[in-house]
C-alpha positions in Angstrom: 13.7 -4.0 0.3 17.0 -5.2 1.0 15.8 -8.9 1.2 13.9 -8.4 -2.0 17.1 -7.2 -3.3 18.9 -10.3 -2.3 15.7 -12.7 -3.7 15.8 -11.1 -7.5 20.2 -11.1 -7.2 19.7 -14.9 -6.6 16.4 -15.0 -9.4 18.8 -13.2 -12.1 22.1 -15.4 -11.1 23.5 -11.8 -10.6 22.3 -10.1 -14.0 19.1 -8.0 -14.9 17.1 -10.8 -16.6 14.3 -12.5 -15.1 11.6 -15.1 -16.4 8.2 -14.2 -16.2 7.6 -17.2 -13.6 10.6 -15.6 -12.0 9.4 -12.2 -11.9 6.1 -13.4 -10.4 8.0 -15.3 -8.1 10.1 -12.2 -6.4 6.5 -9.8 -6.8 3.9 -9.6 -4.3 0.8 -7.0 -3.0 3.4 -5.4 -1.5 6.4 -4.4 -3.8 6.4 -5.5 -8.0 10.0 -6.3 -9.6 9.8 -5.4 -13.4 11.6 -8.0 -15.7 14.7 -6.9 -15.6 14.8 -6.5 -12.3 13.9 -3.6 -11.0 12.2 -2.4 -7.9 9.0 -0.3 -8.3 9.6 1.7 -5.8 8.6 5.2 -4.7 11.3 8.0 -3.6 10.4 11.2 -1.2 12.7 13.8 -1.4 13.5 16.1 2.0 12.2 19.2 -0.4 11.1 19.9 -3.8 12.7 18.5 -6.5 15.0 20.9 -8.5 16.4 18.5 -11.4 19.3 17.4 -9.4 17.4 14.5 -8.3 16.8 13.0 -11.6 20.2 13.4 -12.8 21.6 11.4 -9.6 19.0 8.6 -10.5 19.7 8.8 -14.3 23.5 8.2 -13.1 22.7 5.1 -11.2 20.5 3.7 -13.8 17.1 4.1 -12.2 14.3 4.9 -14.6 11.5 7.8 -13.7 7.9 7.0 -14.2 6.5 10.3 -13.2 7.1 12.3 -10.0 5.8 15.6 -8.6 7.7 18.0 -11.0 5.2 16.9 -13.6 2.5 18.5 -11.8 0.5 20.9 -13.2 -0.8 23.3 -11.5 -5.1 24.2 -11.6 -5.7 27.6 -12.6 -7.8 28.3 -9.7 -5.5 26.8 -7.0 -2.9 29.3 -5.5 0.3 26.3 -4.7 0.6 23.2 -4.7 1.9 20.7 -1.6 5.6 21.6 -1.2 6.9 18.0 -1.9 9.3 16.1 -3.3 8.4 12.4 -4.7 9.0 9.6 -7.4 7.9 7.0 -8.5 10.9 4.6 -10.0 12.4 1.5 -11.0 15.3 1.1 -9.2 18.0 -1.9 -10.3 18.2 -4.3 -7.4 21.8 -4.0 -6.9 21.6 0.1 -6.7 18.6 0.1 -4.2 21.6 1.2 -1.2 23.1 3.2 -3.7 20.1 5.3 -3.7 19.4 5.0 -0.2 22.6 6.9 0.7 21.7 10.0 -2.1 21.7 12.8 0.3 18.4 14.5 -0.9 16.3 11.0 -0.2 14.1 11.6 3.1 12.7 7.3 2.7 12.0 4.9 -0.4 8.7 3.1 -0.2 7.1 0.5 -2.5 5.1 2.1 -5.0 0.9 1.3 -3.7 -0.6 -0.1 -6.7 -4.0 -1.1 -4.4 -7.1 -2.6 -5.7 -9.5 0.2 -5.3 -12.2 0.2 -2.6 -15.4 -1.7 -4.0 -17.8 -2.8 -2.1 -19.7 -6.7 -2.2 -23.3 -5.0 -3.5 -24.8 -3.4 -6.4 -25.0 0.7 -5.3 -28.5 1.3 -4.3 -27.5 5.5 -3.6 -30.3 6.9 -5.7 -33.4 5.9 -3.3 -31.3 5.8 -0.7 -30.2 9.4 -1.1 -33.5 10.5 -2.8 -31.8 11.4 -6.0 -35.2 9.8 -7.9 -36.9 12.8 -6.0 -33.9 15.7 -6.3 -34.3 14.6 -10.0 -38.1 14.7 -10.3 -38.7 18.2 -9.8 -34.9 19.0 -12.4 -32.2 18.6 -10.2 -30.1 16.3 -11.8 -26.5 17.8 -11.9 -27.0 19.7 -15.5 -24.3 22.5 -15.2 -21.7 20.2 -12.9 -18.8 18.5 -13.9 -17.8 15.6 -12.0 -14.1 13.9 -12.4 -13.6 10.7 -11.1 -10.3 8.8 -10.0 -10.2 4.9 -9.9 -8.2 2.0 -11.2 -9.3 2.0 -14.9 -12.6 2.3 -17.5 -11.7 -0.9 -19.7 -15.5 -1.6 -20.4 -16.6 2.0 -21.1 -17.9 1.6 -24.3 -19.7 -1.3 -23.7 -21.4 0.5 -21.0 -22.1 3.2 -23.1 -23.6 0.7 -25.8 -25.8 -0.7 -23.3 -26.7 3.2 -22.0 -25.3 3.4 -18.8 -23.0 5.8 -19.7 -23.0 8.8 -22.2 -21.3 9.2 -25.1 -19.3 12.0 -23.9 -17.0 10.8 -20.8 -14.0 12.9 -21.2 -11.3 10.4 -20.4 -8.1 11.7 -19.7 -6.6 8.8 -18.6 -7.8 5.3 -18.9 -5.9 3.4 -17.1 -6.6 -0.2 -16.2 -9.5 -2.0 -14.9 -13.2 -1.6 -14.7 -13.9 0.1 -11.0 -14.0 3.7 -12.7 -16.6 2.7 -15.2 -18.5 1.7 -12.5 -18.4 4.8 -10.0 -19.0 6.8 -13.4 -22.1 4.1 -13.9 -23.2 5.1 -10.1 -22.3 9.4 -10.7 -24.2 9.0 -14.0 -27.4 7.4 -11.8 -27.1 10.1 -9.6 -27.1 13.0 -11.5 -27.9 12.2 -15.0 -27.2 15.7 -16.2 -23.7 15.9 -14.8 -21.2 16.2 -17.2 -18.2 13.4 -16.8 -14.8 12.7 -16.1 -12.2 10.3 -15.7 -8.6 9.6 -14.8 -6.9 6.1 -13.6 -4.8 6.8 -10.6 -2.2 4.7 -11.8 0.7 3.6 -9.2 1.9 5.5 -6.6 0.5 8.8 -5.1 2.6 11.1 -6.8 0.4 10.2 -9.9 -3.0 10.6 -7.8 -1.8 14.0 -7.2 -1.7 14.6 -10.7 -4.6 12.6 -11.5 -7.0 15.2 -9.0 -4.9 18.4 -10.3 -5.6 17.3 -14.3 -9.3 16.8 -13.5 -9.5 20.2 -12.2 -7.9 21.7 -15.1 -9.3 19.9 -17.3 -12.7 21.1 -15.5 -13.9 19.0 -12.8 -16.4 21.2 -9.8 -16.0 17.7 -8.0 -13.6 15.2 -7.5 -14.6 11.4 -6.4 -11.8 8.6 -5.8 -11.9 5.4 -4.4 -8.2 4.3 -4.1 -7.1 3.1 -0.7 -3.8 4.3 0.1 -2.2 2.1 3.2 1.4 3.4 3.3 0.2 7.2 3.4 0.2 8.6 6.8 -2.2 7.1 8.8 -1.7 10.0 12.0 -0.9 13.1 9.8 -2.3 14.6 6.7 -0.7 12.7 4.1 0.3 14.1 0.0 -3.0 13.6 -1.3 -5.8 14.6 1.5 -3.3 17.7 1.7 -3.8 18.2 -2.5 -7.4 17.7 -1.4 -7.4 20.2 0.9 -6.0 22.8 -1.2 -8.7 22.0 -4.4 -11.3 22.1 -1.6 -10.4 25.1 -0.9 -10.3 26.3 -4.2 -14.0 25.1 -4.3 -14.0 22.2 -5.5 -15.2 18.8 -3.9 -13.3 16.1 -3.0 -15.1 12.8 -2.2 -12.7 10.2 -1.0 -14.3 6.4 -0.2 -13.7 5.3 3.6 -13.4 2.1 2.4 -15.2 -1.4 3.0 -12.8 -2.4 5.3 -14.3 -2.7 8.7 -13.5 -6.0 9.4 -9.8 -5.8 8.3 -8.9 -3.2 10.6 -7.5 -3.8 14.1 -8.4 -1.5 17.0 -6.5 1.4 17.8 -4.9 0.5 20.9 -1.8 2.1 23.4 1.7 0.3 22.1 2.0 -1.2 25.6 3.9 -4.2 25.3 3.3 -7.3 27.1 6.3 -8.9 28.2 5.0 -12.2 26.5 5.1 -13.6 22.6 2.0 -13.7 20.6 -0.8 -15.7 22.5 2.1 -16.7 25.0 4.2 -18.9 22.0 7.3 -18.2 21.1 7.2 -18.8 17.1 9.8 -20.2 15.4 12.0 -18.7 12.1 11.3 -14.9 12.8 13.9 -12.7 12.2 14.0 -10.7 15.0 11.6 -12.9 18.2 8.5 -11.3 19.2 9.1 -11.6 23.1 7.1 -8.1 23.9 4.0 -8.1 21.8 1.0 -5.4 22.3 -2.4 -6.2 23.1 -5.2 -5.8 20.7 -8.4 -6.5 22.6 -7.8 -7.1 26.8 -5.3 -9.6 26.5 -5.2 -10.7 23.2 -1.7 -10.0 21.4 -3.4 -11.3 18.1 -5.3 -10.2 15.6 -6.6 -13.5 13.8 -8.0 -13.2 9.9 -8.5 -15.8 7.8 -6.7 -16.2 4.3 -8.1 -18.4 1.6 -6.0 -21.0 0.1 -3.8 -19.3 -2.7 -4.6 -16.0 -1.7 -2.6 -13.4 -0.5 -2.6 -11.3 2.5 -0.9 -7.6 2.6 -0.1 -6.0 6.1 0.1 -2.5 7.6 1.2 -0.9 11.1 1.1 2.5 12.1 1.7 4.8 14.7 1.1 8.3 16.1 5.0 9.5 15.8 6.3 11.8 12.8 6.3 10.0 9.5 9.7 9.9 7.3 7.6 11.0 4.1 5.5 14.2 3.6 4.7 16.4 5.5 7.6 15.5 8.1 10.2 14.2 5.4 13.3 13.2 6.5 12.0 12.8 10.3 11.3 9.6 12.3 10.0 7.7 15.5 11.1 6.9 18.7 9.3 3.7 20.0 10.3 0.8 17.2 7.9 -1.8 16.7 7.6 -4.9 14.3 5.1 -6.6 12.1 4.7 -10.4 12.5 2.1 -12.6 10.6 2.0 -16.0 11.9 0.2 -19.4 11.4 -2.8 -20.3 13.4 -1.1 -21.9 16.2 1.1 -18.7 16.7 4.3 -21.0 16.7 5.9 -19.8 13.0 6.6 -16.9 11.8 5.7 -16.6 7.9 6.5 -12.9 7.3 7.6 -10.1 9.2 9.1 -6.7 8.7 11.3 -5.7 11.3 12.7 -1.8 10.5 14.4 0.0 12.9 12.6 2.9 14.6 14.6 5.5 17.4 16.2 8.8 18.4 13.7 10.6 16.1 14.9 8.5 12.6 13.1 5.6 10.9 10.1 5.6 9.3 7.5 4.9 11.4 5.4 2.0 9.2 5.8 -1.4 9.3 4.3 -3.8 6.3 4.5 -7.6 5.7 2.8 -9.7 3.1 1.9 -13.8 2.9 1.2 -15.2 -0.4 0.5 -18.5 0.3 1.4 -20.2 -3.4 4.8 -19.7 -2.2 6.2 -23.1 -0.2 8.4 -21.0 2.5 7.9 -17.7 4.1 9.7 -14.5 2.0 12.0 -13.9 4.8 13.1 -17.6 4.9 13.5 -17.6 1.1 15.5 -14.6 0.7 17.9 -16.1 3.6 18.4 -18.9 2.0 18.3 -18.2 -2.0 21.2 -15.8 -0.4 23.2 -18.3 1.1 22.8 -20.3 -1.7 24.4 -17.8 -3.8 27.3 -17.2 -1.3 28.3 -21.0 -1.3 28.5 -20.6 -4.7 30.8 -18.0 -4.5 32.9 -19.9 -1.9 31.7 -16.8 0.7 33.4 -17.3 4.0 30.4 -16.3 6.1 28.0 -19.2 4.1 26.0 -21.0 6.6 23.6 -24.1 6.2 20.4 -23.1 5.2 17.9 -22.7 8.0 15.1 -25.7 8.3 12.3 -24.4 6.7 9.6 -22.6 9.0 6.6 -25.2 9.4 3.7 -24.5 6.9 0.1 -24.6 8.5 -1.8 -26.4 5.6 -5.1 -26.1 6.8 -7.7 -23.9 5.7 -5.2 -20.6 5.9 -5.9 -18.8 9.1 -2.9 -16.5 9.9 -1.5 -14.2 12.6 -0.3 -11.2 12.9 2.2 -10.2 16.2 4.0 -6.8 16.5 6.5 -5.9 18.7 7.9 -2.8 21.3 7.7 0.2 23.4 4.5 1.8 25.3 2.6 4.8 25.4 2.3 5.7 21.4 -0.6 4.7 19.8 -0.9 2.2 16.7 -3.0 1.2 13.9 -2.7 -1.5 12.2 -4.5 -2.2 8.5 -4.9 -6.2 7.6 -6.1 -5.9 3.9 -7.3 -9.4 2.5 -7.6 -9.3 -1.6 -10.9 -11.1 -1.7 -13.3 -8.6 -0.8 -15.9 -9.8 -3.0 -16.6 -13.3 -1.5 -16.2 -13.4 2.3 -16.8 -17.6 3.0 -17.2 -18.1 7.1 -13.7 -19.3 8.7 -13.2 -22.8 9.0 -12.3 -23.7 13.0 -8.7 -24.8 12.0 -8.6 -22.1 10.0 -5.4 -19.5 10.1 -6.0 -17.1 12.3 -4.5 -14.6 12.3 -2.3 -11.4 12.6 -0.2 -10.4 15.9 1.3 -7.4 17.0 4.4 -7.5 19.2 7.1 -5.1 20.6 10.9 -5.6 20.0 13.6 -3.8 21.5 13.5 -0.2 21.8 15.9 1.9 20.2 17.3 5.5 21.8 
């Protein structure tokens, strides 16, 4: 966040205006700057929040978009998860400023994630024998179902052409067409099921809220499709908890697994190597990768392939506590990077390099590559910074690094990750084209590695 800070400071010549090229240009799948330059990002408290938190915000100029005090609480449910979280957008030059609030447990970047659909029309009512269920008058009559997805933009004209009934009860429309189509697939299902919908919007504060208005507003089931990469991948996260707790109440939850299989790395032990990724040792990373981890038997990458102008988001886990719910304010003790690299696994074009020890620092790691940009983000924000500190006749002003080597061929990528041993890891390599998978070209990117940096203690 702090070299996103620096990008949009150098974007807005040090105000709070940016162009809309600009503001695409300091955005990615990973973090979105507003046009005035402002980081969507999401806040966890270390409890509940108690208005104090709001008015500390207010004071530094950071806007609230919605956060768990606006929860509403189902009738039927006894509590709801005892957490603190915002969703906000934070002025680039007060992102430390809020950092160092003594009630913030970690600030993420709000997930605004495409939601899970898959490359083929649903074929669930043979397959699940619905057509039968319903022959002989079981089709849902008496049942409400409330779904949770991006957005129902195209409702009516799937209600024109009869997909849909008349009488969705839309709470919340939100943006984008992958809830008309789960209501499309509900409404094949179980024809006699009443309807629902709410868009998830950004962040999981408001998918909390999305699953607890459903309920209230009547919902015996719940169905969502939106993935959610930055939630805890080793402990129950703030929304399967909120899951847990309407399930218990009786009512179903239905979450997708995803269509992700071939995105995923292997779960593997965080031994590290001794060696760079694939035995290179890449060029312009901000910290080396000299101790990455093993995927498969020897191999310390992960190789995907990236189409040209596409973009490529990054995740890596591991099993220690979490600095978010339900272990806010805790923190790991092995560190370990994030590095995606070209094909050859000489350059590094994106990395994330937190620090993880003694039981503090979140214990994530994400990069992201959009290759329409001409230099990696961590290259760019080095040097749109020292731009701006020759400027400013800044003592400390070096030459600009030579940029990192671009790999122009058909855009394979790697990813490398760094440190420690014995803790497990998962990492989550999300590629935005789901819907057309072309085969790899054999100078294609390849890939994504995992490596281990110095331990911290």
């Amino acid at each position: 966040m702090n070299q996103r800070a620096a990008e949009v400071r150098a974007a807005t010549g040090g105000g709070h205006r940016l162009t809309p090229a600009k503001q695409k240009s300091v955005s990615d799948l990973l973090l979105r700057v507003d046009g005035a330059g402002a980081l969507d990002l999401e806040i966890h408290a270390l409890g509940t929040l108690t208005g104090k938190e709001r008015a500390d915000l207010r004071r530094l100029g950071v806007s609230v978009l919605n956060a768990s005090d606006q929860w509403v609480k189902p009738a039927k449910l006894k509590a709801l998860p005892n957490a603190g979280v915002l969703r906000t957008l934070v002025p680039y030059d007060r992102v430390d400023a809020v950092a160092a609030l003594g009630w913030v447990a970690a600030i993420r970047p709000t997930e605004i994630l495409p939601a899970d659909a898959g490359s083929f029309l649903s074929e669930g009512v043979p397959l699940h024998r619905a057509d039968d269920a319903q022959a002989i008058g079981i089709d849902g009559g008496g049942v409400d179902v409330g779904v949770i997805s991006d957005g129902v933009s195209a409702i009516a004209a799937a209600q024109s052409l009869g997909d849909l009934p008349a009488g969705v009860n839309v709470l919340d429309a939100g943006s984008g067409d992958e809830g008309t189509a789960m209501l499309e697939i509900v409404h094949d299902m179980a024809p006699g099921a009443g309807l629902l919908f709410h868009g998830t919007g950004g962040g999981v504060a408001a998918h909390v809220s999305a699953q607890n208005d459903l309920v209230t507003a009547g919902a015996d089931i719940v169905t969502e499709d939106i993935p959610f990469d930055a939630e805890p991948a080793f402990q129950k996260g703030l929304a399967a908890t909120n899951g847990e707790i309407l399930g218990a109440a009786g009512v179903w939850v239905s979450s997708s697994s995803g269509n992700l299989n071939s995105t995923h790395a292997p779960r593997v032990v965080a031994t590290g190597t001794g060696n760079g990724p694939d035995n290179q040792a890449p060029t312009g990373c901000v910290v080396a990768p000299t101790n990455t981890v093993a995927f498969n038997g020897a191999d310390t990458t992960f190789d995907v392939s990236v189409n040209p102008g596409a973009t490529i988001g990054a995740t890596l886990q591991w099993s220690e506590p979490r600095a978010i719910f339900p272990t806010a304010g805790a923190g790991g003790f092995t560190n370990l990077d994030l590095y995606i690299l070209n094909a050859a696994a000489t350059s590094c074009l994106a990395t994330s390099t937190a620090a993880q020890g003694g039981g503090s620092g979140d214990t994530i790691e994400q990069a992201s590559l959009d290759q329409r940009r001409r230099e990696p983000r961590h290259g760019q924000a080095r040097r749109q910074q020292q731009r701006q500190q020759r400027r400013q006749g800044h003592p400390d002003a070096r030459p600009a690094l030579a940029r990192c080597r671009r790999d122009r061929r058909h855009g394979q990528r790697r990813l490398a990750q760094p440190r420690q041993q014995l803790h497990r890891l998962r990492h989550v390599g999300r590629r935005r084209e789901r819907r057309r998978r072309p085969e790899p070209h054999d100078d294609a990117p390849r890939g994504l590695t995992a490596g281990r940096g110095p331990s911290h203690s």
